[in-house]
DOPA-494464 format. One record per residue: residue number from 1; x, y, z of N, C-alpha, C in turn. Coordinates in Angstrom, 3 decimals. Layout:
REM residues N
REC    nr        nxx        nyy        nzz       caxx       cayy       cazz        cxx        cyy        czz
REC   NUM          X          Y          Z          X          Y          Z          X          Y          Z
...
REM end
This chain:
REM residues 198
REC    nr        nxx        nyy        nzz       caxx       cayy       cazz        cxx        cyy        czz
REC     1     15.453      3.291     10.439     14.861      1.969     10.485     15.319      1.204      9.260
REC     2     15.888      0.132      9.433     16.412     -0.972      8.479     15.353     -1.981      8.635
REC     3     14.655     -2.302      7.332     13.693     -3.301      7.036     14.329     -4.547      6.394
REC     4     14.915     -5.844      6.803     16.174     -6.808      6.331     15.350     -7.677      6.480
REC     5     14.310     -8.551      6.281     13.864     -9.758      6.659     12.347     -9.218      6.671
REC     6     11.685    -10.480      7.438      9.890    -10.541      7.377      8.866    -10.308      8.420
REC     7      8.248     -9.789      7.962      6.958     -9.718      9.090      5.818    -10.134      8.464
REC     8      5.022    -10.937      9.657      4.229    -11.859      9.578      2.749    -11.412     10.544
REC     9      1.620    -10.945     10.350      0.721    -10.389     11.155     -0.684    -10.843     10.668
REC    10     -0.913    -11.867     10.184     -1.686    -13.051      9.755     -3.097    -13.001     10.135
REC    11     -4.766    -13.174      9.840     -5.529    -13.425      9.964     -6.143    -12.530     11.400
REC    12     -5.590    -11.215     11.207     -5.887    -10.378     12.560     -6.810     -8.803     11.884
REC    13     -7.675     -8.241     12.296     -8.522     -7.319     11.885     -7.513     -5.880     12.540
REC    14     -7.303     -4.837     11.732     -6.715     -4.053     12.110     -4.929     -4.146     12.195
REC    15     -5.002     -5.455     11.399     -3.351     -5.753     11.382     -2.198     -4.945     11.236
REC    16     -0.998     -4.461     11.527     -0.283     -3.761     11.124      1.182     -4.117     10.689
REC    17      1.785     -4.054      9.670      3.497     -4.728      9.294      3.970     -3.401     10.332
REC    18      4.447     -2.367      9.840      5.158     -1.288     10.664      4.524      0.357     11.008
REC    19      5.003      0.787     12.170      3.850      1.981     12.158      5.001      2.735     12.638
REC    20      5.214      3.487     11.963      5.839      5.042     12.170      5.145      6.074     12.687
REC    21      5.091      6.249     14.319      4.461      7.446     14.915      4.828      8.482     15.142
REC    22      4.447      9.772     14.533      4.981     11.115     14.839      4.224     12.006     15.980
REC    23      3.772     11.106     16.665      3.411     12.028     17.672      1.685     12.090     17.685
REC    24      1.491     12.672     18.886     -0.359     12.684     19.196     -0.497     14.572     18.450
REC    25     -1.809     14.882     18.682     -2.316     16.417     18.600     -1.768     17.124     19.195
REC    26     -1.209     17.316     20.525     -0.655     17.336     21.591      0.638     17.622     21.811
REC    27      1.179     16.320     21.336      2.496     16.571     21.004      3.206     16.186     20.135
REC    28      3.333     16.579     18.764      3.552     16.322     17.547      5.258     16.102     18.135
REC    29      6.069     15.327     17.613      7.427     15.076     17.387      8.349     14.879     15.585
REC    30      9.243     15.259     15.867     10.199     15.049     14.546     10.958     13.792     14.138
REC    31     11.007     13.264     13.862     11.505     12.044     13.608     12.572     11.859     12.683
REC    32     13.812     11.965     13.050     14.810     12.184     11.907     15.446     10.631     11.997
REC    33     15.561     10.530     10.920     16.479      9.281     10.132     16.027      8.748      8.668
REC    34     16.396      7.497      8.183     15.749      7.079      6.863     15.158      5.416      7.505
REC    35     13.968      5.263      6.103     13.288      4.425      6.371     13.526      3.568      5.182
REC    36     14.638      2.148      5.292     15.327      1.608      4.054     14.543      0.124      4.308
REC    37     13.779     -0.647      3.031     14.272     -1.738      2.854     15.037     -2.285      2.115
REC    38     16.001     -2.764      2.716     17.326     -3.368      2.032     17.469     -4.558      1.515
REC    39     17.972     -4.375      0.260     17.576     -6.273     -0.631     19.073     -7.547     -0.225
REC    40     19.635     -7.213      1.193     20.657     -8.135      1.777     19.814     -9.462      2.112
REC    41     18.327     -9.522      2.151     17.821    -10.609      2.486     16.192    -10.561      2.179
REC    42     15.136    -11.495      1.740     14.354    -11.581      1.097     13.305    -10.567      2.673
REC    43     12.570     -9.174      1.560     12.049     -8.587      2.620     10.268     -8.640      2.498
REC    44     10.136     -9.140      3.661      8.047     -9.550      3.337      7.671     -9.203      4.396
REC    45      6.214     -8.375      3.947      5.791     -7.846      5.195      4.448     -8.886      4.800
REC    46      3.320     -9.748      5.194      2.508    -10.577      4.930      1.431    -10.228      6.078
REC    47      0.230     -9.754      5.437     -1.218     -9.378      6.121     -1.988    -10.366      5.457
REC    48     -1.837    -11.296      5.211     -2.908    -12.207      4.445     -4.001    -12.417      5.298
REC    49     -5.181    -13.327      5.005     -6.037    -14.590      5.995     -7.273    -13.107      5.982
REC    50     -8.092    -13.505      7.136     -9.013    -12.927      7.519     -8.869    -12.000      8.352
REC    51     -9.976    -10.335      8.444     -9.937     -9.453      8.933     -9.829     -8.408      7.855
REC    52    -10.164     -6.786      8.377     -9.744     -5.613      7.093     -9.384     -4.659      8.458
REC    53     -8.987     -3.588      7.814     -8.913     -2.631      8.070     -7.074     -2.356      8.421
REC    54     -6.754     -3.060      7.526     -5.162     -3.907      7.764     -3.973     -2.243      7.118
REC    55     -3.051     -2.316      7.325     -2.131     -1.534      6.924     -0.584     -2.009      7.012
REC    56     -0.097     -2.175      5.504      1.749     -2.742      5.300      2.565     -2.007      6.347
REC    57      2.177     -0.684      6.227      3.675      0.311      6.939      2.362      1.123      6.829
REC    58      2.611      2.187      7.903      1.635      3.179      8.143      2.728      4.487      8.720
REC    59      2.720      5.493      8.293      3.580      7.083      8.887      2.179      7.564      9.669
REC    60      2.307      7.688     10.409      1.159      8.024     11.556      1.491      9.499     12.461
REC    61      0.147     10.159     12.874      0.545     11.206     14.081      0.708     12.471     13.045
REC    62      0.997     13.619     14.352      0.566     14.817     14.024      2.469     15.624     13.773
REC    63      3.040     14.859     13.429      4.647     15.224     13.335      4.970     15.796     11.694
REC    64      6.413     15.285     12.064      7.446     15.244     11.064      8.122     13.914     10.612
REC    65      8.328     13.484      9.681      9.695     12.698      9.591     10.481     13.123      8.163
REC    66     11.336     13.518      9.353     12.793     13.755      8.345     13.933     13.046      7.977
REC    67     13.665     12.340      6.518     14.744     11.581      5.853     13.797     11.123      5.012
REC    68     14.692      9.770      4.321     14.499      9.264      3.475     13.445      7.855      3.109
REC    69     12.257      8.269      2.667     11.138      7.074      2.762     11.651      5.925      1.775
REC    70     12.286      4.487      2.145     12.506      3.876      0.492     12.710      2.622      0.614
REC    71     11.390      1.992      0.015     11.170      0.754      0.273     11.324      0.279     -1.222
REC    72     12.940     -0.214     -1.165     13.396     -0.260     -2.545     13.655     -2.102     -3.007
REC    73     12.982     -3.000     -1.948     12.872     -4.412     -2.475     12.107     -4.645     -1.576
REC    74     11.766     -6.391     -1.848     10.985     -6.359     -1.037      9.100     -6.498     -1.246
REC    75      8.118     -7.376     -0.332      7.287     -7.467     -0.918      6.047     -7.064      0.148
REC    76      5.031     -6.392     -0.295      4.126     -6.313      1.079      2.791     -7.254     -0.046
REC    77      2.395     -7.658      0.946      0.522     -8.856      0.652     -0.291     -8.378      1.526
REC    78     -1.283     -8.479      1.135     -1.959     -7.726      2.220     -3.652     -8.584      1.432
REC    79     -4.143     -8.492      2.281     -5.625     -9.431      2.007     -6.750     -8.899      3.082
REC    80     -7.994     -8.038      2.616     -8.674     -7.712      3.686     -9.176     -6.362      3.027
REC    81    -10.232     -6.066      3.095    -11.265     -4.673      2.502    -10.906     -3.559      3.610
REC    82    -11.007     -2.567      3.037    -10.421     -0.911      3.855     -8.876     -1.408      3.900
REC    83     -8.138     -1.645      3.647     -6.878     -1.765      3.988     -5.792     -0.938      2.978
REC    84     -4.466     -0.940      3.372     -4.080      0.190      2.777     -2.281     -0.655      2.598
REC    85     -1.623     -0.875      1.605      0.011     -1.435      1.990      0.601     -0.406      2.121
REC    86      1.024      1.189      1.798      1.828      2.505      2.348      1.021      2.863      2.896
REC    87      0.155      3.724      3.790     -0.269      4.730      4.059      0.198      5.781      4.996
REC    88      0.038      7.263      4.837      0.928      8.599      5.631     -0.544      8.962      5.849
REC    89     -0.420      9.411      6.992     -1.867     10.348      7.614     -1.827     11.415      7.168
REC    90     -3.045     12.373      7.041     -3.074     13.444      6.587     -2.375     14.501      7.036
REC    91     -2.215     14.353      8.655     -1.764     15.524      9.556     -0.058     15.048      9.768
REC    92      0.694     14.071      8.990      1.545     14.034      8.824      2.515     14.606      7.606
REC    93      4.088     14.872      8.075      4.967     15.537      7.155      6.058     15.007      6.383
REC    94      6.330     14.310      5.692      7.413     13.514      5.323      8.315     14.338      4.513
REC    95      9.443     14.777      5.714     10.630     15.770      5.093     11.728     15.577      3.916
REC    96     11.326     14.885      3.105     12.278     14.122      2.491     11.822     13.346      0.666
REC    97     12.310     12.344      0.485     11.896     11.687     -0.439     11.260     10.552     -0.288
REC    98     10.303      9.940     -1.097      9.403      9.004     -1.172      9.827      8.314     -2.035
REC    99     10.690      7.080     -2.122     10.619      5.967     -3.171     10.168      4.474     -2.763
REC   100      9.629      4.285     -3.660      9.191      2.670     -3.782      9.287      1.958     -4.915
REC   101     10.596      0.629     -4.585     10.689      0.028     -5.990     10.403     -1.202     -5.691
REC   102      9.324     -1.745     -4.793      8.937     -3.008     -4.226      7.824     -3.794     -5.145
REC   103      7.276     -4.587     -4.560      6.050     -5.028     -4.723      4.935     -5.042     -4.097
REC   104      3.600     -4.900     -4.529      2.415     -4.526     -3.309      1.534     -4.971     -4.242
REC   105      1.136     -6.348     -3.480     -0.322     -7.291     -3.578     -1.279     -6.792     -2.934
REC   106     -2.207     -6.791     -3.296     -3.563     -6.826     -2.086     -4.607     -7.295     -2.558
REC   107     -5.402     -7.854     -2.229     -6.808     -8.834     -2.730     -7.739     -8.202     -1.487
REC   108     -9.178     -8.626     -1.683    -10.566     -8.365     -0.942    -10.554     -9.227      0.181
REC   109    -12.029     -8.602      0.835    -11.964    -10.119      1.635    -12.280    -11.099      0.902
REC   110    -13.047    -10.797      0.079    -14.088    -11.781     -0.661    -13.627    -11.768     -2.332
REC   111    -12.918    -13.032     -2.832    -12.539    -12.627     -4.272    -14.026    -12.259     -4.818
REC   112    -13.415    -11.412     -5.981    -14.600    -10.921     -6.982    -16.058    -10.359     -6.269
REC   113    -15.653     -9.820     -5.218    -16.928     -9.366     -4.322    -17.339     -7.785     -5.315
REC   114    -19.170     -7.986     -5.491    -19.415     -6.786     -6.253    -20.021     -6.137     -5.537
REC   115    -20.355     -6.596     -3.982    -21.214     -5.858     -3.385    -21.400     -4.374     -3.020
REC   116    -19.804     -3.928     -2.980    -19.432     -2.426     -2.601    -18.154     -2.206     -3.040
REC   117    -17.596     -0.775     -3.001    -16.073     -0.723     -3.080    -15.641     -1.624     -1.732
REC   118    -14.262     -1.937     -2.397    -13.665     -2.915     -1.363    -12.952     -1.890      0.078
REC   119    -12.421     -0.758     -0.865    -12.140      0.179     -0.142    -10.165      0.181      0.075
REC   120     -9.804     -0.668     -0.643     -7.858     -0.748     -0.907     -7.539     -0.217     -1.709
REC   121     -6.407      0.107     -1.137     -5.324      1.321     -1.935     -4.179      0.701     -1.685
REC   122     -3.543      0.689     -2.434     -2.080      0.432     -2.569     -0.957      1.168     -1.603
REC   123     -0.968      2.487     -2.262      0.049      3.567     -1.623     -1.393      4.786     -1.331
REC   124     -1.586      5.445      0.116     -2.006      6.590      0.033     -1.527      7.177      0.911
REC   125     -0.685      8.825      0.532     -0.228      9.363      1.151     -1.066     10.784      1.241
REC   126     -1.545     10.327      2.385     -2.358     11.878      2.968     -1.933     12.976      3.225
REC   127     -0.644     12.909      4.041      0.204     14.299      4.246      1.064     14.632      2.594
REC   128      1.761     15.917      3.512      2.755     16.245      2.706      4.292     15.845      2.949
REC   129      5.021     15.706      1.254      6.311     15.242      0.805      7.050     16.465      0.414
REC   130      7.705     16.680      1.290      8.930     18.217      0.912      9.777     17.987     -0.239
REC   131      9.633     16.437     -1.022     10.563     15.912     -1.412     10.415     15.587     -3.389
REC   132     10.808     14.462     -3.643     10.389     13.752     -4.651      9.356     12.594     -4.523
REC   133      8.792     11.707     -4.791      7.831     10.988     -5.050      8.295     10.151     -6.693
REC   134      9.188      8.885     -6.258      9.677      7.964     -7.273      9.047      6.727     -6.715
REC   135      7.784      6.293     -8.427      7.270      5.101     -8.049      8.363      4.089     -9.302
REC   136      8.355      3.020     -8.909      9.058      1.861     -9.610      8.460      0.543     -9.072
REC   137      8.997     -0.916     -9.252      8.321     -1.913     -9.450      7.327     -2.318     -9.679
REC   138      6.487     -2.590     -8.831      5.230     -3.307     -9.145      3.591     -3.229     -8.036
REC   139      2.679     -2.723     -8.004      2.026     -2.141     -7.616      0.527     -2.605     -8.043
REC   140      0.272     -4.248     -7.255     -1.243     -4.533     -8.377     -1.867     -5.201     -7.028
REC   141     -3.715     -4.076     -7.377     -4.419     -3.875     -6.837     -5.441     -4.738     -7.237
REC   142     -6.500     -5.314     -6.119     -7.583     -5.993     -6.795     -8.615     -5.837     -6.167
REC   143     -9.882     -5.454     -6.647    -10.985     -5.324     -5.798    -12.084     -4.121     -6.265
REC   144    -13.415     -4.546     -6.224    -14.168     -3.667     -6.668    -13.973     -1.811     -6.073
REC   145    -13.417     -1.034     -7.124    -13.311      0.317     -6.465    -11.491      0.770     -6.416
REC   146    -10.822     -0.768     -6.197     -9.172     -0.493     -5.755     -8.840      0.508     -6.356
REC   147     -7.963      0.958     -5.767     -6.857      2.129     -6.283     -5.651      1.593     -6.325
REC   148     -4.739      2.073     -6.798     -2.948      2.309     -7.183     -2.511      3.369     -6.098
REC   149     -2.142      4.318     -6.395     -1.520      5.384     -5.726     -2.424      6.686     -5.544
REC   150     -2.723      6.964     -4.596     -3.620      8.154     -4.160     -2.777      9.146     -3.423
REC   151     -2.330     10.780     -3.740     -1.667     11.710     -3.232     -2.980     12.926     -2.972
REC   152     -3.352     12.622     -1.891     -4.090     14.032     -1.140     -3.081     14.861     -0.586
REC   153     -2.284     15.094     -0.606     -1.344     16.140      0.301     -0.739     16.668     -0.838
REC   154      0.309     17.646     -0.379      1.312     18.305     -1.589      2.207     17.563     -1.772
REC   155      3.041     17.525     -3.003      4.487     16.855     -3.360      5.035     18.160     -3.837
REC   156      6.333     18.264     -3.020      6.668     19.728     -3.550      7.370     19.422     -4.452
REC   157      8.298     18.292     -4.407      9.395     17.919     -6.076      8.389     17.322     -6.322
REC   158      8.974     16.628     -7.227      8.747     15.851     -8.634      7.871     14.149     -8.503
REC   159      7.056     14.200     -9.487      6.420     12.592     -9.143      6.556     11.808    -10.414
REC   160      6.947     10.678    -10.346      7.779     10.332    -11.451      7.225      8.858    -11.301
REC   161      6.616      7.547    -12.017      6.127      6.979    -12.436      6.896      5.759    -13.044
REC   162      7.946      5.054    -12.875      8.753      3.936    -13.410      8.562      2.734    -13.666
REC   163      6.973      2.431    -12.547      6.983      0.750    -12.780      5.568      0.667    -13.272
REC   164      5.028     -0.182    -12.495      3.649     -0.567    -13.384      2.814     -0.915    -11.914
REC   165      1.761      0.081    -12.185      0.429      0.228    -11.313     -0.427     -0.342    -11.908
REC   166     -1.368     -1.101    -11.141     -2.887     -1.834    -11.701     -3.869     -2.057    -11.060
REC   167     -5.003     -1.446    -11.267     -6.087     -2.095    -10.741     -7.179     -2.690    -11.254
REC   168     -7.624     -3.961    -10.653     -8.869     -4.653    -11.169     -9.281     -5.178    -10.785
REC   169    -10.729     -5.445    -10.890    -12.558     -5.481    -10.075    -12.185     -6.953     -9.846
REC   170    -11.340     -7.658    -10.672    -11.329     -9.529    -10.353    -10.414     -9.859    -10.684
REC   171    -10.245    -11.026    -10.695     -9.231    -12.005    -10.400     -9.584    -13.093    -11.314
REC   172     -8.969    -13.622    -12.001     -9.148    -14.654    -13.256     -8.626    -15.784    -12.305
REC   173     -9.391    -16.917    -12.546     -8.682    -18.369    -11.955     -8.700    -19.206    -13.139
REC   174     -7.492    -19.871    -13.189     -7.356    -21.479    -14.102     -7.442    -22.376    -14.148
REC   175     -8.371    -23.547    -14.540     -8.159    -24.741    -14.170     -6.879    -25.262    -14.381
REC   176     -6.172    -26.375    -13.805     -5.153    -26.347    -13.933     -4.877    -27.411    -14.831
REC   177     -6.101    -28.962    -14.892     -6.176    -29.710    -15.263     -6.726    -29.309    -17.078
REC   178     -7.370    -28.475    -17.634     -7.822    -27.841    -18.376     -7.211    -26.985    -19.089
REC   179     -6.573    -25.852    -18.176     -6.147    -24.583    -18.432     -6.522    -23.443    -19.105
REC   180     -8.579    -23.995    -18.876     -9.311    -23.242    -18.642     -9.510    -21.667    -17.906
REC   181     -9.406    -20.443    -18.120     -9.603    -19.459    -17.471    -10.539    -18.960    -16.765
REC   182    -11.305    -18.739    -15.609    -12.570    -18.736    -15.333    -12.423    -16.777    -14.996
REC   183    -13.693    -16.048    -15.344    -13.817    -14.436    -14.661    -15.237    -14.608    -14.224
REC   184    -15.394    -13.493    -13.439    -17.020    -13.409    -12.972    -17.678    -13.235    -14.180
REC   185    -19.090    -13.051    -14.247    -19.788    -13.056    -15.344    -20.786    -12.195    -15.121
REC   186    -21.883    -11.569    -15.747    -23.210    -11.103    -15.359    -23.023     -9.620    -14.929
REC   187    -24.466     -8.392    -14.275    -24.025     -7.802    -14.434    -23.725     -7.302    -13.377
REC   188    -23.123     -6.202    -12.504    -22.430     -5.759    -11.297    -21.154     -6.210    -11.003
REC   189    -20.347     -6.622    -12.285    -19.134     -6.828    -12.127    -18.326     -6.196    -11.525
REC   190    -17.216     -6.603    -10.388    -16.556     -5.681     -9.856    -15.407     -4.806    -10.621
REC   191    -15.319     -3.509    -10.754    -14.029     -3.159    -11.535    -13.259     -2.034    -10.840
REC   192    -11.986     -2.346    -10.989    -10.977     -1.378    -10.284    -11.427      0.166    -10.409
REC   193    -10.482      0.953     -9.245    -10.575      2.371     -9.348     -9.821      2.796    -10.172
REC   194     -9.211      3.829     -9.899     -7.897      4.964    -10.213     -6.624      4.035    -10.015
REC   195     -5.451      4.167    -10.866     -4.348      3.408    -10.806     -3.569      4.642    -10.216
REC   196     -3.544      6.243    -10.366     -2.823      7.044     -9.968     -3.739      8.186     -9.464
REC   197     -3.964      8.949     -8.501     -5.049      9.914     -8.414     -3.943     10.653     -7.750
REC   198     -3.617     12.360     -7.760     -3.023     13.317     -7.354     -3.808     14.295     -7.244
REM end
């Protein structure tokens, strides 16, 4: 799969940019090839607007995929609580290597909402990586609870750390006329999770 250009899945609950299926319980399948985004043309996957439970690229099913995971430009947004911009299912296998040298936005439904975890993660890969695990670019999370990168499964190589992960409970706004900074205030402030959990 060559990722060259944009996807657009806008103001929809359960939204999805791309879903890689390996198969049901049933009948698990192998999936051989690589999974490239290529910087020949500006690459955006965009979940913005209203709805949660949203996902950038999702590795799905009870399989394999064998090759190369590497979303090496390129930008995923994503806007919406429970939502996830990588996620690999648990009962999935990714035969290969894991890189990401992209960018990955994600905001709440609700800026600065303190009511609960928001429940977003950046990258979470549930299964197992036979491979390496190379993070690079840029990776910023926002929302009471957010996470960075979450690895429940095994990484059998190496996990290696290059760019810059972040998470945080809010979002600063500026006046523009002013250039005033405004943050929430008081107490139950929302504040980020884990930037890396393994």
């Amino acid at each position: 799969v060559n990722l060259n250009g944009s996807i657009s899945n806008k103001n929809t609950t359960g939204a999805q940019g791309v879903l890689i299926d390996t198969g049901t319980n049933t009948t698990p399948v192998t999936l051989t090839g690589d999974f490239l985004a290529i910087s020949t043309a500006p690459t955006t996957i965009d979940l913005s607007g209203s709805g949660t439970g949203k996902t950038g690229i999702g590795i799905t099913g009870n399989g394999t995929l064998t090759g190369t995971f590497n979303f090496n430009s390129g930008t995923i947004a994503v806007q919406g609580n429970s939502s996830t911009g990588i996620g690999m299912s648990p009962d999935t296998t990714l035969n290969g290597d894991f890189t990401f040298d992209g960018t990955i936005v994600m905001t709440p439904t609700t800026a600065n909402d303190t009511s609960a975890a928001t429940g977003i993660t950046g990258i979470a890969l549930g299964g197992d990586v036979t491979g390496d695990v190379n993070l690079g670019g840029q990776i910023q999370i926002y929302g009471n609870g957010s996470r960075g990168f979450v690895s429940t499964g095994t990484i059998t190589g190496s996990f290696v750390n290059g760019g810059l992960i972040g998470t945080e409970g809010f979002q600063t706004s500026q006046n523009q006329s002013t250039g005033a900074t405004t943050v929430p205030k008081g107490t139950g402030d929302p504040l980020g999770g884990s930037a890396v959990s393994i």
